[in-house]
N, C-alpha and C positions, 0 to 999 in steps of 0.2 A: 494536604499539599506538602511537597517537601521541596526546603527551599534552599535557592542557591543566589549568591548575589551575582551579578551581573547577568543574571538569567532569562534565557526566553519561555516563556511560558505554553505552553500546547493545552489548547483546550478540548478533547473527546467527547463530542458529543453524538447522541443516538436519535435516528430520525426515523427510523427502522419502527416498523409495528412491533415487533417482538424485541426480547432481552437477546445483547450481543456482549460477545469477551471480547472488546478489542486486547489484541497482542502490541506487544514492542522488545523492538530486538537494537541494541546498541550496538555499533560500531565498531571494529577494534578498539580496545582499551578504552571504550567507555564506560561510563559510568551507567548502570540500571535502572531503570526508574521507572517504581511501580511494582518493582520484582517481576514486572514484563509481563504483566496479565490484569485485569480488571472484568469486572463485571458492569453492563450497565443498563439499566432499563429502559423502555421506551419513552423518550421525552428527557432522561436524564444525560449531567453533564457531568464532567470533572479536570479540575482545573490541575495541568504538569508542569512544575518547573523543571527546566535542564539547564546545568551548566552552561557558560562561556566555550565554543566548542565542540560541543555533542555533535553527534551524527548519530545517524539509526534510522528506522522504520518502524511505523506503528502497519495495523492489518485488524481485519474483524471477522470475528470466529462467529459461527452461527452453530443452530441448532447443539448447543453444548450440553453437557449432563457429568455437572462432578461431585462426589461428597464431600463429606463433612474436612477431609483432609487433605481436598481441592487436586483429587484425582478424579481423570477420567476422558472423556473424549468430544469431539466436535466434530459434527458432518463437513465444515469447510474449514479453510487455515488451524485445523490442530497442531498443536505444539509441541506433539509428545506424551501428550496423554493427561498434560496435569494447567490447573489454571495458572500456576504464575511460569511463565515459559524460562524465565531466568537463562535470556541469554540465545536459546532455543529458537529459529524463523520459523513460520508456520508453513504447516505442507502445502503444495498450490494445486488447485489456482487460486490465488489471493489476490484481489487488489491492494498494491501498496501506496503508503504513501511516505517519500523517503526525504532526509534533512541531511543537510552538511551544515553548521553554522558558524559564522566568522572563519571565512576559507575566504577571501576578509570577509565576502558577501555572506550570505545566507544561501543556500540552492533549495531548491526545492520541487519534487515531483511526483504526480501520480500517474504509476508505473502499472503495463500489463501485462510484464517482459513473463511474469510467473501466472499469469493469467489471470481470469475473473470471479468474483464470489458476490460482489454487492458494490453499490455508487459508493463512490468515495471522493472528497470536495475537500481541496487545502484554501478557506481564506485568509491571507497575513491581515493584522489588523495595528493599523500603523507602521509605522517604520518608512525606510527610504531608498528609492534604488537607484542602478544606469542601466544604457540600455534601454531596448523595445521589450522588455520583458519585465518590468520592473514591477514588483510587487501585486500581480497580477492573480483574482485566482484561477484556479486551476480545478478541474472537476472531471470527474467520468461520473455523471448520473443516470446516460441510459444503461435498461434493463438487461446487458447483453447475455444473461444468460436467458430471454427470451428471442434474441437473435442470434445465437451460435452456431455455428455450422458444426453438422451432425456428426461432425472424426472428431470434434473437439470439446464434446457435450460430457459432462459428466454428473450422471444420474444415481438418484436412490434406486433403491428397489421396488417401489410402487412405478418409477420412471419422471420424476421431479426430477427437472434440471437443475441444478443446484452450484454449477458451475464451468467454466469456458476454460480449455486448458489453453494455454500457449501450444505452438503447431511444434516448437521446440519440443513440448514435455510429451506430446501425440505422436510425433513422427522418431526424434532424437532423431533428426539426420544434417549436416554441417550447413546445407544451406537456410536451414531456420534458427537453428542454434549462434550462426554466425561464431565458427569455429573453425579448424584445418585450415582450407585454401580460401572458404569465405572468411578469416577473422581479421576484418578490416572493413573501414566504411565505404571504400571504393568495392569491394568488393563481396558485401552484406546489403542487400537491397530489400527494398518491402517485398514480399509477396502476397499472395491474394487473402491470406490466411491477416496477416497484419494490417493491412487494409481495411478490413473488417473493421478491424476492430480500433482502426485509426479513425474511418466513417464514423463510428458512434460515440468517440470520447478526444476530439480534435488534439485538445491539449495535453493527451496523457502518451508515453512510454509505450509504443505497439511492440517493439522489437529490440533490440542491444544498441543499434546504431540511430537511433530516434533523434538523436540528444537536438538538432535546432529547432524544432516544435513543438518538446517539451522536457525544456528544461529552465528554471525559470529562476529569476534572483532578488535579493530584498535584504534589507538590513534593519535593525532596531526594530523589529517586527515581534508580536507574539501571532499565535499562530492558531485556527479555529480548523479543523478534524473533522468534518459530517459524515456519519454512515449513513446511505441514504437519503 
C-alpha cells in the first residue's frame, strides 16, 4: 500500500473467474498510484491509498499476456501494450469507473461514455453526503456484452463478444459524440444506441450528457472497486 495522510483508500477487487489487470489513469497533475497497472487474481484484493484530492480512473483489462519486463497486450482496455500504464487510458471499450475527490464532495461514477468490457460496482464505505445521491452505490453488473447491438459488438476471432463500443466510437458521428451543433445538453439527447445501455446499468454514464442519473456524491468515504 502506499500511503498518504489524509487519504481515501480504493479497494480493487476481482470477482471475475479469471486473472484481470485493472488499469488507473490519474488526472491532470496527479499523482500515480500503483504505476497504473496491477495484476489480480480471481478472489483477490488490493488495498490503494490516494492523496487528499486525486481524481482519476481505474478500468480492467482482460485476457492479458506480459513478460518478465511487463510487456505486452490485452484483448480489452489495453494500455499500450505494457502492464504498468503509467499515466496511459485504456483503449475502449472499457467500463470506467471515475473519482474527483474533495471538489469539496467526492464524485463518483461508472461510466459507459467509452463503452463496455466487464461489470464494474463502486461501493463508498462510510463516509457522508447531501443530496438524493448520497453515498450511494453505483454498479453496471449486467452482461452487456451478451446484450450488444450487433454495430457495436466487438469480437475475437473465433467471434466471442468481448466488448460493446460506444455508438460514438462505432459511428463517430456528432449526434452520438455530442459534439459540433449537438455539444450541449439541450441539444445531446439519448438515442437508441444509449438507452441500451442505460436499460441494463440505470446508474451508470450511457452518454456525455448523462450526468443527473449518474453521477453521484460522498465525502470521508473509502471506496470498494468490484470487477464483476
Amino acid at each position: 500500500m502506499i500511503g498518504y495522510s489524509n487519504a481515501a483508500v480504493f479497494t480493487l477487487e476481482n470477482g471475475c473467474m479469471n486473472t484481470i489487470w485493472p488499469g488507473i489513469q490519474p488526472g491532470a497533475g496527479k499523482p500515480q498510484l500503483m504505476g497504473g497497472g496491477i495484476q489480480l487474481g480471481p478472489g483477490e484484493s488490493v488495498n490503494i491509498s490516494s492523496p487528499r484530492g486525486w481524481s482519476g480512473r481505474f478500468w480492467g483489462r482482460r485476457w492479458c499476456s506480459f513478460d518478465d519486463s511487463g510487456k505486452g497486450t490485452c484483448v480489452t482496455g489495453d494500455c499500450g501494450g505494457v502492464l504498468k500504464c503509467a499515466g496511459a487510458g485504456g483503449a475502449p471499450p472499457a467500463t470506467l469507473a471515475e473519482f474527483t475527490l474533495d471538489s469539496p464532495m467526492d464524485f463518483y461514477d461508472v461510466s459507459l461514455v467509452d463503452g463496455y468490457n466487464m461489470p464494474v460496482s463502486i461501493t463508498p464505505l462510510g463516509g457522508f453526503g447531501s443530496g438524493s445521491y448520497s453515498c450511494k452505490t453505483v454498479q453496471c453488473v449486467s452482461d452487456l456484452n451478451r446484450r450488444c447491438p450487433n454495430q457495436l459488438q466487438v469480437k475475437t476471432k473465433s467471434g466471442r463478444v468481448v466488448g460493446c463500443k460506444s455508438a460514438c466510437m462505432a459511428f463517430n458521428q456528432p449526434q452520438y459524440c455530442c459534439t459540433g451543433e449537438y455539444g450541449s445538453p439541450q441539444t445531446c439527447k439519448p438515442t437508441n444506441y444509449s438507452r441500451a445501455f442505460k436499460d441494463a446499468c440505470p446508474t451508470s454514464y450511457s452518454y456525455a450528457y448523462d450526468d443527473p442519473t449518474s453521477t453521484f456524491t460522498c465525502h470521508g468515504a473509502n471506496y470498494l472497486i468490484r470487477f464483476c
